[in-house]
C-alpha positions as CSV (number, residue, x, y, z in Angstrom):
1,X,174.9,131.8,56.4
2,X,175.4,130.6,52.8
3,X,172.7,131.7,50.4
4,X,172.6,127.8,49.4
5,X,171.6,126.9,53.1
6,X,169.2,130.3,53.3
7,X,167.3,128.9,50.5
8,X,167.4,125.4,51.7
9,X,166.1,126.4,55.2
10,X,163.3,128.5,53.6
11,X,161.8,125.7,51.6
12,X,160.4,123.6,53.8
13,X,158.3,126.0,55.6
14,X,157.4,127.7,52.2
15,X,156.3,124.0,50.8
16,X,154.3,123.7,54.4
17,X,152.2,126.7,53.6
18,X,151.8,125.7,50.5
19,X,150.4,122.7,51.4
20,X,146.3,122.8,53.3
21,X,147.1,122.3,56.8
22,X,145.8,124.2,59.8
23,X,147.6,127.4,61.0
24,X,146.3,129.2,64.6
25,X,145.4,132.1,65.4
26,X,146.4,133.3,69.1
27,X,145.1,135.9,71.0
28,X,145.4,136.9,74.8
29,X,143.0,138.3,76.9
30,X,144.2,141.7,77.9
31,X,143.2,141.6,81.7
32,X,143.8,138.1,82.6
33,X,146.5,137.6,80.2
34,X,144.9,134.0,79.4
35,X,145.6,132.6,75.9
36,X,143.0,131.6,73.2
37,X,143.7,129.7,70.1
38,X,142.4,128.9,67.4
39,X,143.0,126.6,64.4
40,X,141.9,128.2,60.9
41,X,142.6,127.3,57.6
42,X,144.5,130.0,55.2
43,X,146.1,131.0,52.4
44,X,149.4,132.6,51.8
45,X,150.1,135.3,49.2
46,X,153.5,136.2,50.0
47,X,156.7,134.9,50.5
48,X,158.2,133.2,53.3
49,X,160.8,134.5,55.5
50,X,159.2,133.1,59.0
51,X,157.0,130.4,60.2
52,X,156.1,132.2,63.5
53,X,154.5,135.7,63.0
54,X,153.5,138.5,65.0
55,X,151.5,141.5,64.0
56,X,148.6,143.6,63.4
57,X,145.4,142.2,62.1
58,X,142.2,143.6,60.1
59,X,139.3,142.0,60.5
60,X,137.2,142.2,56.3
61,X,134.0,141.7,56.6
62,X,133.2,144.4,53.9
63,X,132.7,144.7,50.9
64,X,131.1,140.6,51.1
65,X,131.6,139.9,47.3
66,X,135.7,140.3,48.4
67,X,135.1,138.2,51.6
68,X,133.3,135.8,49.8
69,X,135.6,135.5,47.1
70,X,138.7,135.3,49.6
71,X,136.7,132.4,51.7
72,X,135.7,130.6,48.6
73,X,139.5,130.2,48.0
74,X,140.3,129.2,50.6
75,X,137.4,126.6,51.2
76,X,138.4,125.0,47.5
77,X,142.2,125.0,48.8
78,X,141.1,122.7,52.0
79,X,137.6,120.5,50.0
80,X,138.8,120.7,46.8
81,X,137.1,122.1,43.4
82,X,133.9,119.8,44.3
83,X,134.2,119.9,47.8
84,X,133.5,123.4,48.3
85,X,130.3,123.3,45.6
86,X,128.7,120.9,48.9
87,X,125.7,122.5,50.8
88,X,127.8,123.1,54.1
89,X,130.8,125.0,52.3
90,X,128.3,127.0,50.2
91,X,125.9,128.0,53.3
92,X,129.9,129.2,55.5
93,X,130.9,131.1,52.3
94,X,127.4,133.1,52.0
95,X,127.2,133.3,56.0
96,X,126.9,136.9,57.2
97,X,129.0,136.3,60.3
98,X,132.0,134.8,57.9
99,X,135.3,137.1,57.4
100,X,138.6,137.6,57.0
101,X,141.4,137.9,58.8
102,X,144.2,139.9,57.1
103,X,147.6,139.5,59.2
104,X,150.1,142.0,58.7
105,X,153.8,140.6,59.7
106,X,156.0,142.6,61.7
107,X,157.5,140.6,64.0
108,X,159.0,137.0,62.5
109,X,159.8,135.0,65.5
110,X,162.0,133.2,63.5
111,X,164.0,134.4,60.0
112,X,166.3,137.3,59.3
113,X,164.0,140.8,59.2
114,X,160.7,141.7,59.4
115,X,158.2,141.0,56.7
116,X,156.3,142.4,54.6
117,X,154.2,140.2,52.5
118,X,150.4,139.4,54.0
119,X,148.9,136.2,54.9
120,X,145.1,135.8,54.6
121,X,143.5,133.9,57.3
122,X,139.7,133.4,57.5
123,X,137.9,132.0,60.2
124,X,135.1,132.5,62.6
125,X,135.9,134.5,65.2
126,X,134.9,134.7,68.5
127,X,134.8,138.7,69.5
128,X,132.9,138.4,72.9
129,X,134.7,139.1,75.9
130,X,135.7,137.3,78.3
């Protein structure tokens, strides 16, 4: 493929994820093989070479001045600058149960190789079983 197209191809996804809209999060129970997903908002620190991803995941919920910094961002990205100074964004930033979710790429379901750039996620998240 061209380099003209490769760039062309890449840049609407990379505007998308540029833009605050809701990614999921998509997990499968390991017995049952039943699906659960999630929306949660993000935002991306790397650059783009999928819109699908697959990989390992760390779940931050230490130190809480970093989570709280990473959720704040990402709170302002979705409300806005005055938006995320409101009681309800303040009182999810400074919950206990609040963290991050720090994907890893390794497997682009779409794009040319695997990636290495991270995309931060936040979200509650739902660890019970079943």
């Amino acid at each position: 493929m061209p380099e003209e197209q490769n760039i062309g191809t890449r840049a609407v996804p990379e505007a998308l994820l540029q833009q605050p809209v809701l990614a999921r999060i998509a997990t499968a129970n390991p017995v049952t093989n039943q699906p659960h997903v999630v929306p949660v908002w993000f935002l991306w620190d790397g650059a783009l070479q999928a819109v699908l991803f697959e990989g390992p995941v760390e779940l931050i919920t230490e130190p809480r001045l970093l989570v709280e910094s990473m959720t704040t961002k990402i709170y302002t990205r979705y409300l806005g600058k005055n938006g995320v100074l409101a009681e309800d964004p303040q009182s999810w930033i400074h919950d206990p149960e609040n963290l991050v979710i720090r994907l890893t790429p390794k497997k682009p379901i779409t794009g040319k190789k695997p990636l290495t750039d991270q995309a931060l996620l936040v979200g509650p998240i739902d660890t019970s079983p079943g």
